[in-house]
C-alpha positions, 0 to 999 in steps of 0.5 A: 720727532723721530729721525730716519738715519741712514745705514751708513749713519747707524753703522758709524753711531754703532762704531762710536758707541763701541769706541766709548764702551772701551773707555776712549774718548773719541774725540780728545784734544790734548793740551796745546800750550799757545804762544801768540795768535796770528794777529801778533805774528803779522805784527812781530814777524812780517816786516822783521823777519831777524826777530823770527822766533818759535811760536804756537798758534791753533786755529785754522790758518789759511793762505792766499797764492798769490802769483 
């Protein structure tokens, strides 16, 4: 099955392509060290705002304005 890519799709596989022959991986990600999750930052924080501490979470993290 043969695809029919876009000239704008050609053009960015091209640029990836040249990115790699240098030897740079374009799509690093670098160590992250987590501490907790969103779960235990409800549980811990949320209703004890004198036990804030400094923490690391990854992921997507989404809010809610509600006025």
């Amino acid at each position: 099955m043969s695809t029919n890519l876009s000239e704008q799709e050609i053009l960015r596989r091209e640029a990836l392509q040249n990115i790699r022959n240098l030897g740079i991986n374009p799509y690093t990600a670098e160590a992250y060290q987590i501490t907790t999750n969103a779960q235990d930052i409800l549980q811990n924080f949320l209703d004890q705002p004198e036990k804030f501490q400094e923490v690391q979470v990854a992921g997507r993290i989404m809010s809610r304005r509600i006025m």
